[in-house]
PDB file of N, CA, C and O in Angstrom:
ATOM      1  N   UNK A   1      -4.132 -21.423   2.434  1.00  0.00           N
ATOM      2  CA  UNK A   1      -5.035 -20.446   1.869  1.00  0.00           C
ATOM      3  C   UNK A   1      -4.638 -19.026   2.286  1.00  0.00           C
ATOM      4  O   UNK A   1      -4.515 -18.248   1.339  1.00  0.00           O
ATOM      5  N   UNK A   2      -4.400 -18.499   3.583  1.00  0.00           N
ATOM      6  CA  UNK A   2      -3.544 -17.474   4.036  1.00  0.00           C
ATOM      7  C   UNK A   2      -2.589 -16.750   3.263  1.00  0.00           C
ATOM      8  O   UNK A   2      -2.433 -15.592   2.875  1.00  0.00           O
ATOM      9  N   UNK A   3      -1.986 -17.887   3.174  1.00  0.00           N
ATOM     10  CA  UNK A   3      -0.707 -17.578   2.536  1.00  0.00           C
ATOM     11  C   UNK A   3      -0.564 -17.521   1.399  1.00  0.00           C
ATOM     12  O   UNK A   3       0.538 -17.318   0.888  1.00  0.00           O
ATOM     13  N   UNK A   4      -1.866 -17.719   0.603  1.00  0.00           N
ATOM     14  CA  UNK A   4      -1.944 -17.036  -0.372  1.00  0.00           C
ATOM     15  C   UNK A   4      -2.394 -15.918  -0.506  1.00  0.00           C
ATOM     16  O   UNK A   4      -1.733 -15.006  -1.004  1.00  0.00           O
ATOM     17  N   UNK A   5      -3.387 -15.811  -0.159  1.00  0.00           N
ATOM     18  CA  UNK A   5      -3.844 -14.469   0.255  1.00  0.00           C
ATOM     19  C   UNK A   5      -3.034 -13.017   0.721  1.00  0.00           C
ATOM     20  O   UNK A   5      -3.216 -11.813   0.542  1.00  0.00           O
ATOM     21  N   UNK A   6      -2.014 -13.899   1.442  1.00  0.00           N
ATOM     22  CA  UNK A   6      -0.948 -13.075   1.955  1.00  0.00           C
ATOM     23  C   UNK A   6       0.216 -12.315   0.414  1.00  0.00           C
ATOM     24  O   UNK A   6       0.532 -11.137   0.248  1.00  0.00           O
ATOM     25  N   UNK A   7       0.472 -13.162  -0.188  1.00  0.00           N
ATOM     26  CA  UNK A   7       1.153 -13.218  -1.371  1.00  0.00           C
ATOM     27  C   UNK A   7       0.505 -12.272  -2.626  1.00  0.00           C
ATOM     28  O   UNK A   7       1.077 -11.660  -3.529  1.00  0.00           O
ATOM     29  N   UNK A   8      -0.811 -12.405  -2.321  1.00  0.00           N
ATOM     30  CA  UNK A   8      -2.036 -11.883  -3.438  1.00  0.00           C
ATOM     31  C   UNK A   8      -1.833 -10.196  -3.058  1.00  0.00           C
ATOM     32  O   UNK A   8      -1.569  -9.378  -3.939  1.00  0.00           O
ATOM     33  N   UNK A   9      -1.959  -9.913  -1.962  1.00  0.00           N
ATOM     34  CA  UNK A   9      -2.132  -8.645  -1.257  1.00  0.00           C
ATOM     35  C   UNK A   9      -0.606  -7.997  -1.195  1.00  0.00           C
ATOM     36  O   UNK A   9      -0.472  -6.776  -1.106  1.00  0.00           O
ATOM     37  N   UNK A  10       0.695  -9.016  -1.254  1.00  0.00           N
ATOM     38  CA  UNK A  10       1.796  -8.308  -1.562  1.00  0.00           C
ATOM     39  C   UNK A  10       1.950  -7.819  -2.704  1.00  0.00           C
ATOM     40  O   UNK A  10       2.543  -6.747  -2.814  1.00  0.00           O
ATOM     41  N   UNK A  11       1.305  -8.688  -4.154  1.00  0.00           N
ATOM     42  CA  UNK A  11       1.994  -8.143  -5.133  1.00  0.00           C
ATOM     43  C   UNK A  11       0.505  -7.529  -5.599  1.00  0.00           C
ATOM     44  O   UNK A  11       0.195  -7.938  -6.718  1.00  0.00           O
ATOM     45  N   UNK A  12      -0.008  -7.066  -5.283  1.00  0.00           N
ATOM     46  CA  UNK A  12      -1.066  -6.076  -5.698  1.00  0.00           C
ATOM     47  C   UNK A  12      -0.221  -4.396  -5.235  1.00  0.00           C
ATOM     48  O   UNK A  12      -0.228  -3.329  -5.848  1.00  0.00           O
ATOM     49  N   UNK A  13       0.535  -4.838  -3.724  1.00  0.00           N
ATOM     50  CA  UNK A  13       0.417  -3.386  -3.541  1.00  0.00           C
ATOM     51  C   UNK A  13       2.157  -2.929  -4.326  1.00  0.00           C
ATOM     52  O   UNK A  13       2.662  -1.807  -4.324  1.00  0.00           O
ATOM     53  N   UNK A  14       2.730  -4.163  -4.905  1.00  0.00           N
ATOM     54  CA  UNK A  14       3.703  -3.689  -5.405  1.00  0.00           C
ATOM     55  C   UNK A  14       3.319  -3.004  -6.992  1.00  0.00           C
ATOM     56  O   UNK A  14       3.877  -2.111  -7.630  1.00  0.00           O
ATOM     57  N   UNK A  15       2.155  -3.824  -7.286  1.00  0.00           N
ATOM     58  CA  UNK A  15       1.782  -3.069  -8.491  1.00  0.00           C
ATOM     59  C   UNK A  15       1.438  -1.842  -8.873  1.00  0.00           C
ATOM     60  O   UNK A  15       1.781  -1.170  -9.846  1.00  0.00           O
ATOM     61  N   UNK A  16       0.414  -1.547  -7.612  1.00  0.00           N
ATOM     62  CA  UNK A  16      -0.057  -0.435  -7.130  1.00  0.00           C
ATOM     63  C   UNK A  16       1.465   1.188  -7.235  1.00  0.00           C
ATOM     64  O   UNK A  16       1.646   2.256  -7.820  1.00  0.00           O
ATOM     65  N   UNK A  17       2.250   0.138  -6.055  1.00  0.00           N
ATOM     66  CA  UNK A  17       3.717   1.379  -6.203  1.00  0.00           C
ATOM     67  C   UNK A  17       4.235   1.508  -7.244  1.00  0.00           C
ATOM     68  O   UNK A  17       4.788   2.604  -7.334  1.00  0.00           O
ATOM     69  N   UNK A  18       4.371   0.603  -8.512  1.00  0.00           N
ATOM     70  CA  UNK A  18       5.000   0.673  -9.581  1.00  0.00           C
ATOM     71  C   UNK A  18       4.373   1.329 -10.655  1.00  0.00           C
ATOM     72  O   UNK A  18       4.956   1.706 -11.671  1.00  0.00           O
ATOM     73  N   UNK A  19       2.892   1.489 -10.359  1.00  0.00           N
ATOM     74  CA  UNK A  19       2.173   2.274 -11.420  1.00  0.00           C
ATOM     75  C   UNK A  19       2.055   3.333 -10.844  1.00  0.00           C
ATOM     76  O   UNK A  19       2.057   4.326 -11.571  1.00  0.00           O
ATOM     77  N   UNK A  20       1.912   3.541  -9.388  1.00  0.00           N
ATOM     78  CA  UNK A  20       1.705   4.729  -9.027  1.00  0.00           C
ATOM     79  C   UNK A  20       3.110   6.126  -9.402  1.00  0.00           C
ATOM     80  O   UNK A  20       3.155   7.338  -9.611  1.00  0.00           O
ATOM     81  N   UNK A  21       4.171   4.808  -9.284  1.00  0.00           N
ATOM     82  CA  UNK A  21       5.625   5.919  -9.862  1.00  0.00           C
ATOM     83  C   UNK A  21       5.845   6.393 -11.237  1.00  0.00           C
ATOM     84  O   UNK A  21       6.392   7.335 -11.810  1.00  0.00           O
ATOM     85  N   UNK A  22       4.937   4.945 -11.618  1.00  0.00           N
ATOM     86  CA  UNK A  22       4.901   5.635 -13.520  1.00  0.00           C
ATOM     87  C   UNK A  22       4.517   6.861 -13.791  1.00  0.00           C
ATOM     88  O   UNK A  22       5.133   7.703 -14.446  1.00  0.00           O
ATOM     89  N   UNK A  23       3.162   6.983 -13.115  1.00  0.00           N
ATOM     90  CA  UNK A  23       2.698   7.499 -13.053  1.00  0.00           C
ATOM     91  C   UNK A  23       3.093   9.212 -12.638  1.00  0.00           C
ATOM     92  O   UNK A  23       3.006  10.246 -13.301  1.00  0.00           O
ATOM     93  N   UNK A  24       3.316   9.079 -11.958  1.00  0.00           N
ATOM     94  CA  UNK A  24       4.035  10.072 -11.091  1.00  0.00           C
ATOM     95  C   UNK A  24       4.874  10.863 -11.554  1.00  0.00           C
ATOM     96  O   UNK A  24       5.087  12.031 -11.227  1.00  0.00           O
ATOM     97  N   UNK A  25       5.714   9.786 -12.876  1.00  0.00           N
ATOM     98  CA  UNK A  25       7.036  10.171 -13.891  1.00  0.00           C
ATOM     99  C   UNK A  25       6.588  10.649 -14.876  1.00  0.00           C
ATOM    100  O   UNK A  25       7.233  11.622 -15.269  1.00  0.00           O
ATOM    101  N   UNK A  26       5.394  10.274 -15.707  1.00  0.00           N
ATOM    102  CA  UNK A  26       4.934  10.571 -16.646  1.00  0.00           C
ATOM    103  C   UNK A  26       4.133  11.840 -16.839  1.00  0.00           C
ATOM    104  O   UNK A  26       4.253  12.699 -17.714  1.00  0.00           O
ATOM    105  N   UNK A  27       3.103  11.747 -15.601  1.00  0.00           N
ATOM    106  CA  UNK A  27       2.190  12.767 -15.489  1.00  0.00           C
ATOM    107  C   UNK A  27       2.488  13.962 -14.500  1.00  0.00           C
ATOM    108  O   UNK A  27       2.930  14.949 -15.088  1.00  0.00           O
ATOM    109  N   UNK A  28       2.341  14.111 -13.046  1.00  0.00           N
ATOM    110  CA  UNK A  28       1.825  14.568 -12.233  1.00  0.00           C
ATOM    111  C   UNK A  28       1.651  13.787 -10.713  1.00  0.00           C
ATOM    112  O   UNK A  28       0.758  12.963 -10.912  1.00  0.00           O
ATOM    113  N   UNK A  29       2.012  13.695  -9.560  1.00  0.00           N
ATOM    114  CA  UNK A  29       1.726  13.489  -8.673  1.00  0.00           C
ATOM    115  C   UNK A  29       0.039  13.150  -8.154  1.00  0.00           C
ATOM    116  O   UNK A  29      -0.446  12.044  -7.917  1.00  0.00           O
ATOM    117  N   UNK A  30      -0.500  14.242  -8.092  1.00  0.00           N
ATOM    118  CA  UNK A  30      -2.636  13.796  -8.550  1.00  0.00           C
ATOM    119  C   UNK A  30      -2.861  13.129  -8.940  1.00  0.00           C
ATOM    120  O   UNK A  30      -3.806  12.492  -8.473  1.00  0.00           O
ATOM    121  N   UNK A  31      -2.204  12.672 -10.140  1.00  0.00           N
ATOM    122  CA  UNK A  31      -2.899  11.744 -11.160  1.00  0.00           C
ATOM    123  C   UNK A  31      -2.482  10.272 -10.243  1.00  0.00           C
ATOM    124  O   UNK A  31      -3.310   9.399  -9.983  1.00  0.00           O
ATOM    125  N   UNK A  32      -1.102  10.229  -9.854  1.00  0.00           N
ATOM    126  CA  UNK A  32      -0.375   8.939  -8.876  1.00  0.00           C
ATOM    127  C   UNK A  32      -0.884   8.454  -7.447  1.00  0.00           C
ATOM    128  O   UNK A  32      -0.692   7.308  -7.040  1.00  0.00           O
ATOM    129  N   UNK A  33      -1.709   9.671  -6.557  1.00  0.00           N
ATOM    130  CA  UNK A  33      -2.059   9.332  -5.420  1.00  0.00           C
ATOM    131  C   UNK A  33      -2.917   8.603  -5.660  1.00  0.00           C
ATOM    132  O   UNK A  33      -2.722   7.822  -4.729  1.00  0.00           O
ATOM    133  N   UNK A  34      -3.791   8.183  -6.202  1.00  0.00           N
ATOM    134  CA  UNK A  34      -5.049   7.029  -6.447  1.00  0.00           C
ATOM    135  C   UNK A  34      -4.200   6.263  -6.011  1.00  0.00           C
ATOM    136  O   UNK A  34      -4.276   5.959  -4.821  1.00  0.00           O
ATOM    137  N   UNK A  35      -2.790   5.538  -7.094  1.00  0.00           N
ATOM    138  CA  UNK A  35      -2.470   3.913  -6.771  1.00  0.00           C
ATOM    139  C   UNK A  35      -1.363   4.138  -5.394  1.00  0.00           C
ATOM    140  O   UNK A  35      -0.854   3.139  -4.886  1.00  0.00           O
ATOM    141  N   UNK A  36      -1.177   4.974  -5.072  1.00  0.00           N
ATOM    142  CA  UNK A  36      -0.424   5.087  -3.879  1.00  0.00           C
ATOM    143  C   UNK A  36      -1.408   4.909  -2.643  1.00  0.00           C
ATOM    144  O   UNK A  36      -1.026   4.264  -1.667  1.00  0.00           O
ATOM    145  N   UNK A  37      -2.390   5.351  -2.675  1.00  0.00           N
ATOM    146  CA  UNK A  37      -3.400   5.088  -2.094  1.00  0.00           C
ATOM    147  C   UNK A  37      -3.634   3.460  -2.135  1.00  0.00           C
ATOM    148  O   UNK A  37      -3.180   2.706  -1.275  1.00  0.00           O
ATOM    149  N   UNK A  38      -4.263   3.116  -3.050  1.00  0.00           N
ATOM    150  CA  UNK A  38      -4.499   1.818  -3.101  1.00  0.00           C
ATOM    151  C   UNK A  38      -3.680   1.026  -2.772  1.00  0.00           C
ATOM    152  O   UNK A  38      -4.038   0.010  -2.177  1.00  0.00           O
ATOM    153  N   UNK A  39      -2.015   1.319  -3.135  1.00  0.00           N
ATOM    154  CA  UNK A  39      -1.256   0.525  -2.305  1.00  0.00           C
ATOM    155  C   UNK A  39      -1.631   0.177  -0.916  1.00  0.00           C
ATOM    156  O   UNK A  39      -2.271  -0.737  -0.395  1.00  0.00           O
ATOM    157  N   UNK A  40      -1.021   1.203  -0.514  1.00  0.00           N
ATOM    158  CA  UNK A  40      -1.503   1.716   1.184  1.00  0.00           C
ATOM    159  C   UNK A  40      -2.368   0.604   1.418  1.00  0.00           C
ATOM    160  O   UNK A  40      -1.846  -0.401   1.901  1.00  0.00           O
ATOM    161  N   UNK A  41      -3.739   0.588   1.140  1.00  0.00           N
ATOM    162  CA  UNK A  41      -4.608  -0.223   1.719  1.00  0.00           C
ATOM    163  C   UNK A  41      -4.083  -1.498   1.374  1.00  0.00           C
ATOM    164  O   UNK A  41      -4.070  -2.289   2.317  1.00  0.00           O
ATOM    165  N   UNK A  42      -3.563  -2.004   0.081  1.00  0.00           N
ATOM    166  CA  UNK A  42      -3.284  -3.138   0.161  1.00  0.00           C
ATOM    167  C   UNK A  42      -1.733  -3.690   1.077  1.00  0.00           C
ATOM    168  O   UNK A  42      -1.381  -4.801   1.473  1.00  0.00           O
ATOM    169  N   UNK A  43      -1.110  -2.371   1.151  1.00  0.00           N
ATOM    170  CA  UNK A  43      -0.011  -2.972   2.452  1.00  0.00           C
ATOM    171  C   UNK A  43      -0.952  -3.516   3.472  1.00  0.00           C
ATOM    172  O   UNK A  43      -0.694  -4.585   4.024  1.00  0.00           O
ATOM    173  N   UNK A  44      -1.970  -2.875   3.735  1.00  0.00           N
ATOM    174  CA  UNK A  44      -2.133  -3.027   5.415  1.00  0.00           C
ATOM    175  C   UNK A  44      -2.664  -4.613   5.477  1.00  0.00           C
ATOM    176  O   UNK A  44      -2.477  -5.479   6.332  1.00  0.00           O
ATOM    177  N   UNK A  45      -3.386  -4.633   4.249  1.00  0.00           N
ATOM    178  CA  UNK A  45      -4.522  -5.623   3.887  1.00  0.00           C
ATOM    179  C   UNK A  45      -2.904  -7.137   4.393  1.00  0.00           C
ATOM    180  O   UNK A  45      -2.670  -7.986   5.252  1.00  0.00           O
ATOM    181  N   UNK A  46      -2.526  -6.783   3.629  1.00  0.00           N
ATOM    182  CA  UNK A  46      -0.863  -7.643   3.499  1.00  0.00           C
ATOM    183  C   UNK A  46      -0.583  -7.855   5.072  1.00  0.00           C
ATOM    184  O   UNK A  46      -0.766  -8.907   5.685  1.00  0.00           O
ATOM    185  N   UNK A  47      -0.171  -6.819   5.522  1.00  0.00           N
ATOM    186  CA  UNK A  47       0.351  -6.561   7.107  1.00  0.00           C
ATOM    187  C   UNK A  47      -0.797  -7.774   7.918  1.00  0.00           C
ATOM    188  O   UNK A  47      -0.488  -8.794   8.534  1.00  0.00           O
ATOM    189  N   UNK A  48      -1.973  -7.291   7.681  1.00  0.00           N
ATOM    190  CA  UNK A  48      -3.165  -8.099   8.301  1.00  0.00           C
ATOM    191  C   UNK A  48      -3.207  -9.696   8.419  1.00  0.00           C
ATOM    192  O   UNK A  48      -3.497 -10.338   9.429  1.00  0.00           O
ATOM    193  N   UNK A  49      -2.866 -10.171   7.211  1.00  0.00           N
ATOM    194  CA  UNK A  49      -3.151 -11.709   6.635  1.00  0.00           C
ATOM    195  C   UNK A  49      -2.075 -12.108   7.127  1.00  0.00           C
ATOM    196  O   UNK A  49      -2.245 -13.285   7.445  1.00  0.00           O
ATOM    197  N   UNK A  50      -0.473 -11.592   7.506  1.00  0.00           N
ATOM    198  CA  UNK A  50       0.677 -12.391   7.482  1.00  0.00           C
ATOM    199  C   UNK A  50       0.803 -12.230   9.243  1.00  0.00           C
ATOM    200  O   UNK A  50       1.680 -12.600  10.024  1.00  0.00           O
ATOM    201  N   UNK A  51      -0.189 -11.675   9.401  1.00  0.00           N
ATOM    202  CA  UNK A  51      -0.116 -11.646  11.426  1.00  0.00           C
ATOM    203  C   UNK A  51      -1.104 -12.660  11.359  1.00  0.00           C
ATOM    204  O   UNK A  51      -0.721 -13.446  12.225  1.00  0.00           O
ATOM    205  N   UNK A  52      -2.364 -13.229  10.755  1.00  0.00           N
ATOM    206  CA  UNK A  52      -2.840 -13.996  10.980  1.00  0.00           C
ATOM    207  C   UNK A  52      -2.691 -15.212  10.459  1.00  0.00           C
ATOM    208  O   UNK A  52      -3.543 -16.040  10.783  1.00  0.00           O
ATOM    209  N   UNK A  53      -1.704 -15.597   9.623  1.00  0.00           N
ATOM    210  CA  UNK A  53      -0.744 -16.526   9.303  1.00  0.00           C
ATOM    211  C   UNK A  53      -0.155 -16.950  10.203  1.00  0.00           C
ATOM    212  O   UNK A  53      -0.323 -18.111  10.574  1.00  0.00           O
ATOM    213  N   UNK A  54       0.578 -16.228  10.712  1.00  0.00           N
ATOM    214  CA  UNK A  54       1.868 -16.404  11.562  1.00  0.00           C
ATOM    215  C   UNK A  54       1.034 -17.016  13.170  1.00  0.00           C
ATOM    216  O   UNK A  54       1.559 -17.850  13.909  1.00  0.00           O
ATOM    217  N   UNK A  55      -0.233 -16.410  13.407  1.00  0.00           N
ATOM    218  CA  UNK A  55      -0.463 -17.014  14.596  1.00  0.00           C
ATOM    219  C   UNK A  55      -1.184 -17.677  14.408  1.00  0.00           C
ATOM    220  O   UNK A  55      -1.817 -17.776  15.459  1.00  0.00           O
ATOM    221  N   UNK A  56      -1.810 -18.620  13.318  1.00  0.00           N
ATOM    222  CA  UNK A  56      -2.510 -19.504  13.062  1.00  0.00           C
ATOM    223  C   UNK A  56      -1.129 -21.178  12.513  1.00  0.00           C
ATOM    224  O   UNK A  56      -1.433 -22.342  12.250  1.00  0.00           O
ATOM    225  N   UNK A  57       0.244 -20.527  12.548  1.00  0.00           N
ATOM    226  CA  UNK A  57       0.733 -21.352  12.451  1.00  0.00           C
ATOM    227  C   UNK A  57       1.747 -21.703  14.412  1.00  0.00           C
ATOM    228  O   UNK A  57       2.637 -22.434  14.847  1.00  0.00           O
ATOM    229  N   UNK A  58       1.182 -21.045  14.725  1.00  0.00           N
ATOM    230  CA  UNK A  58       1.840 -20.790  16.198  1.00  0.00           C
ATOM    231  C   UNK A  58       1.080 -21.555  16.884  1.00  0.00           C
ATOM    232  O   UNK A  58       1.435 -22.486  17.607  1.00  0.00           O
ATOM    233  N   UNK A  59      -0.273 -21.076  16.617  1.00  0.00           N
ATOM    234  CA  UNK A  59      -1.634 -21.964  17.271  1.00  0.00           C
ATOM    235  C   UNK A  59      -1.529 -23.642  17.094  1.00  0.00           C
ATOM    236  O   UNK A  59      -1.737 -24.446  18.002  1.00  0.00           O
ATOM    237  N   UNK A  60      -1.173 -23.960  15.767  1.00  0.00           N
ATOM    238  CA  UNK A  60      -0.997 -25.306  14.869  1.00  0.00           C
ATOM    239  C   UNK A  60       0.560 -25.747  15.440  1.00  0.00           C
ATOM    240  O   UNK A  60       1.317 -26.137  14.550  1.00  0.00           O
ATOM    241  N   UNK A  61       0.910 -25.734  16.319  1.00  0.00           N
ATOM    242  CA  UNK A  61       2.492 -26.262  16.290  1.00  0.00           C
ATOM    243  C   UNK A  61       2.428 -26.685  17.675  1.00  0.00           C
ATOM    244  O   UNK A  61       3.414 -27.191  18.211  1.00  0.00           O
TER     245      UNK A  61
END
């Protein structure tokens, strides 16, 4: 379940960077910090789940 979660929160924040550059290309920088932002949180969100993965499979071994 983690590890999905973990997976969910990676490709959100890759989405996030990929619209945020569209963005960025198309429009304006302002208009891009929203999903750069939102990345951001979803890196950390990412960063978070795969440390508690990792020691929930450390714990289990």
């Amino acid at each position: 379940m983690l590890r999905m979660l973990e997976l969910s929160w990676f490709f959100i924040a890759l989405i996030g960077i990929a619209l945020g550059s569209f963005k960025w290309m198309t429009e304006n920088f302002c208009s891009a910090i929203w999903f750069f932002l939102f990345s951001t949180i979803a890196t950390i969100f990412w960063m978070v789940r795969r440390k508690q993965r990792i020691l929930m499979e450390k714990n289990q071994s």
